[in-house]
One Martini backbone bead per residue (centre of mass of N, CA, C, O) as a GRO file, in nm:
protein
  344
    1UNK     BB    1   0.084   0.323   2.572
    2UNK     BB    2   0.261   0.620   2.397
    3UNK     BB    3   0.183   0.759   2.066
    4UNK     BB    4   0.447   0.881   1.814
    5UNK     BB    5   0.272   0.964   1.473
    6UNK     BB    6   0.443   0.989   1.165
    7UNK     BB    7   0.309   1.121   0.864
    8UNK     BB    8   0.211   1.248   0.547
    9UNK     BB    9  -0.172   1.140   0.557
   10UNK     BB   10  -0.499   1.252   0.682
   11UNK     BB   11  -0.710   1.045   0.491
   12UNK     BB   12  -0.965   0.884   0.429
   13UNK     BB   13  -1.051   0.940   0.099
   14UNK     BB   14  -0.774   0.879   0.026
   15UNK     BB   15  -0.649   0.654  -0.220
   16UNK     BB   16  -0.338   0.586  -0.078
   17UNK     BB   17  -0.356   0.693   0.217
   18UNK     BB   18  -0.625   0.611   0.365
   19UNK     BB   19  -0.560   0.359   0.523
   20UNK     BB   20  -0.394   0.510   0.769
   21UNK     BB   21  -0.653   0.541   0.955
   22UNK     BB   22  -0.672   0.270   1.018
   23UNK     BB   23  -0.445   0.203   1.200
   24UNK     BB   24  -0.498   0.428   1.384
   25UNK     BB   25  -0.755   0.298   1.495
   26UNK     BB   26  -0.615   0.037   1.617
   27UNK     BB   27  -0.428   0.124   1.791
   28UNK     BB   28  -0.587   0.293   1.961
   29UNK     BB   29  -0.697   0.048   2.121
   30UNK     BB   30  -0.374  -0.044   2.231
   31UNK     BB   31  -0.346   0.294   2.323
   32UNK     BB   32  -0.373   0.540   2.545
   33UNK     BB   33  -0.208   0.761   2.337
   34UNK     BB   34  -0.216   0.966   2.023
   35UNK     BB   35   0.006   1.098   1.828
   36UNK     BB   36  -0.019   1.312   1.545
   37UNK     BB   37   0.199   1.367   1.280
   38UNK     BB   38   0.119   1.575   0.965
   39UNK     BB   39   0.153   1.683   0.639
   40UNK     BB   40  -0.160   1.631   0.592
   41UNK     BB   41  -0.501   1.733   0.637
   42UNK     BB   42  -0.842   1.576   0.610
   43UNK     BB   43  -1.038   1.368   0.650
   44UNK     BB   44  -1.100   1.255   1.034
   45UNK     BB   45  -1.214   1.080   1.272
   46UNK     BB   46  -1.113   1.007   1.585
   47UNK     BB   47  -1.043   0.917   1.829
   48UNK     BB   48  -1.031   1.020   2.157
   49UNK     BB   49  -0.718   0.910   2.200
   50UNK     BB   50  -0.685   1.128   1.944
   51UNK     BB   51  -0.401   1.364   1.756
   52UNK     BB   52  -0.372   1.578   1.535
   53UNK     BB   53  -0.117   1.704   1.323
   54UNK     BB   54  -0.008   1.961   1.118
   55UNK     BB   55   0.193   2.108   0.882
   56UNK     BB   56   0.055   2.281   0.631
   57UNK     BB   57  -0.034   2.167   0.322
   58UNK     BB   58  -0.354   2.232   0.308
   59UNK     BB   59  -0.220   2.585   0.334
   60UNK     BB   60   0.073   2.578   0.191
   61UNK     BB   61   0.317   2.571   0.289
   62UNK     BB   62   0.660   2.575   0.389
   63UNK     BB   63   0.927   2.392   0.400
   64UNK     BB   64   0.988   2.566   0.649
   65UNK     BB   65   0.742   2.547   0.781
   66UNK     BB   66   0.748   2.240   0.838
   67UNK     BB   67   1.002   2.259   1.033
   68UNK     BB   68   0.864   2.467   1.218
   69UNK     BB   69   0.615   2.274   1.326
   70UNK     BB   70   0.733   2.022   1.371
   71UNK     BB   71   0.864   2.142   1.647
   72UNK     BB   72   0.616   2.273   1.761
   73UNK     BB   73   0.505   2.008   1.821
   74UNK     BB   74   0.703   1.827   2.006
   75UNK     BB   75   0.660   2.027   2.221
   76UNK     BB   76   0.395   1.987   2.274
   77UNK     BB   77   0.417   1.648   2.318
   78UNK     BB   78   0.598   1.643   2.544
   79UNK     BB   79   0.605   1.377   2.740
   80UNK     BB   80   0.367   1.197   2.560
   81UNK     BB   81   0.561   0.983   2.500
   82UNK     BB   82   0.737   0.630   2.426
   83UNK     BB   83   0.687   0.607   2.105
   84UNK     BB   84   0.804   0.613   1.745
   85UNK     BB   85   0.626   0.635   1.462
   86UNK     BB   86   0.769   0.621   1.109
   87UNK     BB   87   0.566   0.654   0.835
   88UNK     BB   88   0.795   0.641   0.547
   89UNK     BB   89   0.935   0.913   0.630
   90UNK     BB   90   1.302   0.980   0.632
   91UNK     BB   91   1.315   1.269   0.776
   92UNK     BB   92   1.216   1.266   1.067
   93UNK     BB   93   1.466   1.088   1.159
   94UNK     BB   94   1.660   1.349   1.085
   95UNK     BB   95   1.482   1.584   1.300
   96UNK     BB   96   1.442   1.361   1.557
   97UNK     BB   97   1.666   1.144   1.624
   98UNK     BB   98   1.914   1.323   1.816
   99UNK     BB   99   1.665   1.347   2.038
  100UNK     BB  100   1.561   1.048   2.074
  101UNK     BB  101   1.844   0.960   2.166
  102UNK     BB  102   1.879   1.145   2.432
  103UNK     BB  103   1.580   1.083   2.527
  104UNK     BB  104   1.525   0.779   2.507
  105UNK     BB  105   1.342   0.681   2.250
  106UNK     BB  106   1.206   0.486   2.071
  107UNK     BB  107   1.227   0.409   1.717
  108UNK     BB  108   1.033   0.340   1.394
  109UNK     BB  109   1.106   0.273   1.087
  110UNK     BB  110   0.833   0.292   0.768
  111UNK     BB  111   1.025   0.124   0.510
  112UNK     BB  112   0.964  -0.014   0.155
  113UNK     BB  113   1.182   0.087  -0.050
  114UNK     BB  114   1.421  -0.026  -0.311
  115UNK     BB  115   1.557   0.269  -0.244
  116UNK     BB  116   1.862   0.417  -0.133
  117UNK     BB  117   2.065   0.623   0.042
  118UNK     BB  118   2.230   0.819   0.305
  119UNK     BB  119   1.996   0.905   0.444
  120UNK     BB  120   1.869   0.630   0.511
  121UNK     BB  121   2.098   0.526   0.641
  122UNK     BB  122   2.109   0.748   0.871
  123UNK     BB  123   1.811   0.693   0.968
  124UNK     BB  124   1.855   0.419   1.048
  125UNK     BB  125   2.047   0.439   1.275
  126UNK     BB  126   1.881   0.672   1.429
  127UNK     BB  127   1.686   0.389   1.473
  128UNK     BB  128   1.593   0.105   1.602
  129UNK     BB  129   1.386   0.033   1.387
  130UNK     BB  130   1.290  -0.126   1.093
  131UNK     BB  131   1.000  -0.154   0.872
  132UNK     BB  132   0.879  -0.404   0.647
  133UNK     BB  133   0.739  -0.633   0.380
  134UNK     BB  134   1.021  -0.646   0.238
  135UNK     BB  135   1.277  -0.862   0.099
  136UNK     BB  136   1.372  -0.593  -0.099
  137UNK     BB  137   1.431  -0.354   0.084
  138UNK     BB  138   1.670  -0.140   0.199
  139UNK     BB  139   1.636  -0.192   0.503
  140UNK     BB  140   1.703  -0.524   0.468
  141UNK     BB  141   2.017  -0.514   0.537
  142UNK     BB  142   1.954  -0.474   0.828
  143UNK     BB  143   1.940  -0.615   1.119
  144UNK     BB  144   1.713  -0.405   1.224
  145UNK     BB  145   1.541  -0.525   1.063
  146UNK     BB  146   1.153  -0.595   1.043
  147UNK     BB  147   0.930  -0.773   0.936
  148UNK     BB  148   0.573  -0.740   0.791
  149UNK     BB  149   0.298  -0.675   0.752
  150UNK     BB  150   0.054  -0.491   0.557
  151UNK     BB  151  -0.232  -0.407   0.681
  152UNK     BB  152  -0.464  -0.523   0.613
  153UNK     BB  153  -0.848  -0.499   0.599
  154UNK     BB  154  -1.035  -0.773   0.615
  155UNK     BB  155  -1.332  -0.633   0.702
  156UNK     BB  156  -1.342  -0.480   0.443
  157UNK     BB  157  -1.171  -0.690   0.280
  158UNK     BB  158  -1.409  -0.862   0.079
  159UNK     BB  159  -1.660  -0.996   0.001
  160UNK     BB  160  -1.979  -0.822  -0.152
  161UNK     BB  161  -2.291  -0.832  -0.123
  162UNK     BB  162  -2.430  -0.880  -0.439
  163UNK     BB  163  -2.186  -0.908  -0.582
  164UNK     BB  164  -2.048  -0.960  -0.908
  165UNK     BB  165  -1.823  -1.147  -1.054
  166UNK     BB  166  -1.752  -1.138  -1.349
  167UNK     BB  167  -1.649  -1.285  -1.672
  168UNK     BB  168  -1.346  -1.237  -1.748
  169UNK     BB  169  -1.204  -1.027  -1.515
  170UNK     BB  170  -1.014  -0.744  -1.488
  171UNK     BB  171  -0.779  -0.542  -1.272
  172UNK     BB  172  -0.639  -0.231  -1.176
  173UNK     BB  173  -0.464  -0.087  -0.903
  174UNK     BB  174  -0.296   0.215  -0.889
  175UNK     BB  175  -0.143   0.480  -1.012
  176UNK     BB  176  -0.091   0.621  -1.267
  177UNK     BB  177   0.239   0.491  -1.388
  178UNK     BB  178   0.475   0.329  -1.547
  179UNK     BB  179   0.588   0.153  -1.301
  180UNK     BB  180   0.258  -0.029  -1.369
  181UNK     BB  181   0.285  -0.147  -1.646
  182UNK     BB  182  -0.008  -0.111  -1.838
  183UNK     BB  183   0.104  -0.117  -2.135
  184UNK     BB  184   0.135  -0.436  -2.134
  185UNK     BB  185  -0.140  -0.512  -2.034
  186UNK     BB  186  -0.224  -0.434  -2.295
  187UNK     BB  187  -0.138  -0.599  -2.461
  188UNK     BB  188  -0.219  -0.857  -2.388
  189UNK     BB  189  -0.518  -0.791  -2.429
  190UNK     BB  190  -0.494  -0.792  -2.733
  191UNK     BB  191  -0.402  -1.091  -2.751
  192UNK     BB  192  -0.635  -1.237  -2.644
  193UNK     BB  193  -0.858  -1.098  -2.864
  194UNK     BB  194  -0.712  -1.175  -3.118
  195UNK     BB  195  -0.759  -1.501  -3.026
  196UNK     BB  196  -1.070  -1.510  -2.875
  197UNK     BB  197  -1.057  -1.369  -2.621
  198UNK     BB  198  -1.297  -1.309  -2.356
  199UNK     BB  199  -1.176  -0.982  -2.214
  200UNK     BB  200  -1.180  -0.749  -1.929
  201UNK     BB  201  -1.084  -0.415  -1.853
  202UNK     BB  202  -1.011  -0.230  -1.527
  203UNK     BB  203  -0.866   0.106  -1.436
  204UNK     BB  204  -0.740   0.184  -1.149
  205UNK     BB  205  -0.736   0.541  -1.134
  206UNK     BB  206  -0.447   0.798  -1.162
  207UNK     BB  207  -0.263   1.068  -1.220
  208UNK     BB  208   0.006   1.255  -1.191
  209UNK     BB  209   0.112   1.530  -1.341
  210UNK     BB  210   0.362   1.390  -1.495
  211UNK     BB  211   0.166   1.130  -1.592
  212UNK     BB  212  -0.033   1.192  -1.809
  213UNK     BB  213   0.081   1.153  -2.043
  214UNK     BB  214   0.087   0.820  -2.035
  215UNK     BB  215  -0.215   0.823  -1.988
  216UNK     BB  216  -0.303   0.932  -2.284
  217UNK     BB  217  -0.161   0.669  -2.411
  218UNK     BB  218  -0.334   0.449  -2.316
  219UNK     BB  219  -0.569   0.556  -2.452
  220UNK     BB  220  -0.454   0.570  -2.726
  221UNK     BB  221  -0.443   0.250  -2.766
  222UNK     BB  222  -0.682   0.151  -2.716
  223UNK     BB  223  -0.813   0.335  -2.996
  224UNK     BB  224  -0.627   0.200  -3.221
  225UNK     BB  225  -0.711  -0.082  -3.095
  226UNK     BB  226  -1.012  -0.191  -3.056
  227UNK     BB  227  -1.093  -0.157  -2.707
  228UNK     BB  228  -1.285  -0.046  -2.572
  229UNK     BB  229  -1.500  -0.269  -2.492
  230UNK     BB  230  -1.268  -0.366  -2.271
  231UNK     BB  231  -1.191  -0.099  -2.184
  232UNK     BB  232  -1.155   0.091  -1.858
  233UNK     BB  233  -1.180   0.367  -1.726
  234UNK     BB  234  -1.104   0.486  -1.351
  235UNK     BB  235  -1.087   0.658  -1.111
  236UNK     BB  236  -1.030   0.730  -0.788
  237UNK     BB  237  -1.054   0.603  -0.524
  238UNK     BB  238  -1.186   0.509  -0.226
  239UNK     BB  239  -1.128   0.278  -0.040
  240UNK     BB  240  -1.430   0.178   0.065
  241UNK     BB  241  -1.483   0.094  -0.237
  242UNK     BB  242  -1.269  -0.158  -0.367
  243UNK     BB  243  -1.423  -0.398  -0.261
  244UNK     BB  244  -1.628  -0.426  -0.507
  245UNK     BB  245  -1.428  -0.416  -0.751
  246UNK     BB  246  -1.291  -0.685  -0.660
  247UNK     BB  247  -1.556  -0.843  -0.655
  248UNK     BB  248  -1.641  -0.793  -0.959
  249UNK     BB  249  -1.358  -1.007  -1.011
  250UNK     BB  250  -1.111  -1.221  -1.097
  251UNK     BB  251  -0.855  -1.008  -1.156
  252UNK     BB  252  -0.551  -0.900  -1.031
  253UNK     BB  253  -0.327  -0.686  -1.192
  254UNK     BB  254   0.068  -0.678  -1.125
  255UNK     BB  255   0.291  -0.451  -1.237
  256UNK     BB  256   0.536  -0.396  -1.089
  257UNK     BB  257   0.823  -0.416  -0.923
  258UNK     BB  258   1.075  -0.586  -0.744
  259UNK     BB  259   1.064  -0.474  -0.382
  260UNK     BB  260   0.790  -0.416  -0.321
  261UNK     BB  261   0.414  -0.461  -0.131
  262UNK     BB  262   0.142  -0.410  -0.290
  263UNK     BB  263  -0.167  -0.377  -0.120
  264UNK     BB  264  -0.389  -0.476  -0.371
  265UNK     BB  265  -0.310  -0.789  -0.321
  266UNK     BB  266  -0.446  -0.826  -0.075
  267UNK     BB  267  -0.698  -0.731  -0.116
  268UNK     BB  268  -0.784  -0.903  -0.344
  269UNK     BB  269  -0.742  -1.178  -0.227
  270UNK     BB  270  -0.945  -1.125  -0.019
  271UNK     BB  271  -1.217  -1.046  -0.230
  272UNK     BB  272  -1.118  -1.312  -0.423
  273UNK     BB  273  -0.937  -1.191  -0.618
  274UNK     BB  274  -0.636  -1.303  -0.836
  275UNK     BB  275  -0.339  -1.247  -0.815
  276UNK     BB  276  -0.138  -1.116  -1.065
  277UNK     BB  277   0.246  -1.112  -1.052
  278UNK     BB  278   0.570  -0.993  -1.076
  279UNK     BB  279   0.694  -1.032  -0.786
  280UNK     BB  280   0.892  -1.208  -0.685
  281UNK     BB  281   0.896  -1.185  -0.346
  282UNK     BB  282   0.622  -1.364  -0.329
  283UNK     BB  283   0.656  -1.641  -0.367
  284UNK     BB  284   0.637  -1.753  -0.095
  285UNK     BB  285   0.318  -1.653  -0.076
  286UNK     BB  286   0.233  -1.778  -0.338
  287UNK     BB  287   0.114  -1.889  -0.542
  288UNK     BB  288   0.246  -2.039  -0.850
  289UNK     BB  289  -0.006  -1.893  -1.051
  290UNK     BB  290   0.044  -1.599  -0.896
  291UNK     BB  291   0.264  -1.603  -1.154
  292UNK     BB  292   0.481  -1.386  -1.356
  293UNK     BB  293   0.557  -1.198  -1.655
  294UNK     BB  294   0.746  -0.936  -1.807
  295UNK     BB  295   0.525  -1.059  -2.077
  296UNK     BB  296   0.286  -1.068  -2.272
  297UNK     BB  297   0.250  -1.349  -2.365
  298UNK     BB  298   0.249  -1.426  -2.040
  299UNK     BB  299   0.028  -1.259  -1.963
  300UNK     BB  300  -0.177  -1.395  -2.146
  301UNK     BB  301  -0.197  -1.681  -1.998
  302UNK     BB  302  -0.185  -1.615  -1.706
  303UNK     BB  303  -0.482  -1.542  -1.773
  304UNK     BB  304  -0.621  -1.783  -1.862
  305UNK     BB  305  -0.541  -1.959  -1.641
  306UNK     BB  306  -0.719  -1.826  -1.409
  307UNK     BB  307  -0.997  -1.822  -1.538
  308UNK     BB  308  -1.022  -2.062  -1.426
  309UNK     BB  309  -1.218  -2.238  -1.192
  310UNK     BB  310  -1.021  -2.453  -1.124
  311UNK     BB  311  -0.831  -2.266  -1.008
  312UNK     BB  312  -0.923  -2.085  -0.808
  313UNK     BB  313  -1.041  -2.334  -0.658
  314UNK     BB  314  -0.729  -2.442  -0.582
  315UNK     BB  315  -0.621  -2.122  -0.409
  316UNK     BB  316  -0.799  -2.026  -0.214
  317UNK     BB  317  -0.710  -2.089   0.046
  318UNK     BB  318  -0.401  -1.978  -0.015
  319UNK     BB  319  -0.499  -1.694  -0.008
  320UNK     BB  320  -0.619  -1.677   0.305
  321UNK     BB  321  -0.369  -1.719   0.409
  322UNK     BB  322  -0.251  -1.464   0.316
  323UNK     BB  323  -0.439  -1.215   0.381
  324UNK     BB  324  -0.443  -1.275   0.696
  325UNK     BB  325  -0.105  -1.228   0.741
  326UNK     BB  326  -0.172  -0.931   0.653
  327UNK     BB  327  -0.311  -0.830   0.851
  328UNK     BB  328  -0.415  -0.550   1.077
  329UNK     BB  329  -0.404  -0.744   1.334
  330UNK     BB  330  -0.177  -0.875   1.290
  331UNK     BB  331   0.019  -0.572   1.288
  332UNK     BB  332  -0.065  -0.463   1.581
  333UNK     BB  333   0.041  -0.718   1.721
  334UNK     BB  334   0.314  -0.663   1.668
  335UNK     BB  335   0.405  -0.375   1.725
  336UNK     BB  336   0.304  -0.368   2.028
  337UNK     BB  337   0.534  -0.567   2.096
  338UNK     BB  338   0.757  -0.408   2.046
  339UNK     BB  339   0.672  -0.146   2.184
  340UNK     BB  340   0.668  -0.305   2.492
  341UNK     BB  341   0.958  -0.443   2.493
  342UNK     BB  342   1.127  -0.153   2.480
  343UNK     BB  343   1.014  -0.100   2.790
  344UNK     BB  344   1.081  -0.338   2.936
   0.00000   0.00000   0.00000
């Protein structure tokens, strides 16, 4: 099996898409040769039988140049792929669909976002399968999807040793956006401090440029509300970092809204913390202990009740098979067996 891998963005160091190059990694172990082109180009030494492409976004390329790149690199690659894998992003299967039409290649996008509007259904036509890991993705109405695992790596992602624990301590792990409703968790955290529980908060993230206000809007209730003691900001770090962070809290809370399906969701239960989440759409996979609501003084029970050692080690097991179940061997093993059997 020879894959023809189009993604955004290959940054081994990258904090939110960095994980993409494990995947292609993994993927690497059981295709004969992978090309990859990508919007931006940053560190990633690959296997041997991988080759990559940019766009040229971290030379500055202009929206016109990404598109003639990346004809030029199809040319390039030419009658080298048996199959198209687009992570992510539906622009490549509008630029390249009734190509790979007519030249009967099969084409996979990999689309997660609960919003999506007629270039979406245009891009869904044009390829094989959709591919989710949420019923709540847009891509998820139709026939032609396939949900999937998540593809977190547990071999990176478990308990770190040497790492303690903290005792009743949270964290949030990920892009600091109103989206991530973080303003709503210092509500939480100051219920609780207020009513005399002792817990501590660590916010792992940056801000993009639009998100600044937000973010300093943040720090900025800290400081009103003297919670600094208790509350602290980290930047972003690199994905191999975050094992340790998750190793040493009890609880990762996601307060994301339902429809996407947040990778440090499995991250932290692989790592030992309990996901504390409001994305109803898990329902189905998590204990109903890790569920909660957009709710300031629900989200400060649902954190008192998991700070419990005997909830924790109660829900244990069934965190370790959800996982599992998410696992990047997991997703690799569909993946491949999609891939091979549309050859077939």
């Amino acid at each position: 099996m020879r894959l023809l891998v189009i993604t955004q963005k290959i940054n081994s160091e990258d904090s939110v898409l960095g994980f993409f190059c494990r995947w292609i990694d993994q993927l690497s172990t059981q295709a004969k040769t992978i090309h990859v082109i990508c919007l931006e180009e940053g560190k990633y030494s690959p296997p041997d039988n991988v080759s990559v492409y940019s766009l040229g976004k971290e030379q500055g390329a202009s929206k016109l140049e990404y598109i003639v790149h990346f004809f030029q690199h199809l040319f390039t690659v030419r009658g080298q792929y048996d199959a198209v894998f687009i992570h992510m992003n539906q622009e490549y299967a509008l630029l390249g669909g009734l190509y790979w039409k007519l030249a009967r290649i099969p084409v996979y996008l990999w689309r997660n976002h609960p919003k999506g509007n007629m270039l979406t259904t245009l891009a869904s036509l044009l390829v094989t399968k959709t591919l989710s890991t949420s019923t709540d993705s847009y891509t998820a109405q139709y026939d032609k999807n396939i949900i999937m695992p998540a593809g977190i790596d547990t071999q990176l992602f478990r308990p770190v040793s040497g790492v303690l624990r903290n005792k009743n301590s949270v964290c949030m792990v990920g892009r600091i956006a109103p989206i991530k409703n973080i303003d709503i968790c210092l509500q939480a955290v100051k219920l609780l401090i207020d009513s005399g529980i002792q817990v501590s908060l660590t916010i792992v993230g940056s801000p993009l440029k639009k998100d600044t206000h937000y973010y300093n809007s943040l720090k900025m209730y800290v400081v009103n509300n003297k919670l600094e003691s208790y509350v602290r900001f980290v930047d972003a770090v690199a994905p191999d970092t975050l094992p340790e962070i998750y190793s040493a809290h009890e609880i990762c809370l996601n307060l994301t809204p339902t429809g996407s399906f947040d990778k440090t969701i499995v991250e932290s239960a692989s790592c030992g913390a309990v996901p504390l989440v409001t994305n109803t759409s898990l329902e189905r996979f998590l204990p109903a202990l890790c569920m909660t609501e957009l709710e300031p003084e629900i989200i400060a029970r649902s954190i008192q009740k998991a700070l419990s050692p005997d909830v924790r080690l109660k829900i244990q097991q069934e965190l370790a098979v959800f996982a599992e179940s998410q696992s990047l061997q997991n997703l690799v093993s569909k993946l491949m067996t999609l891939f091979t059997h549309v050859q077939e």
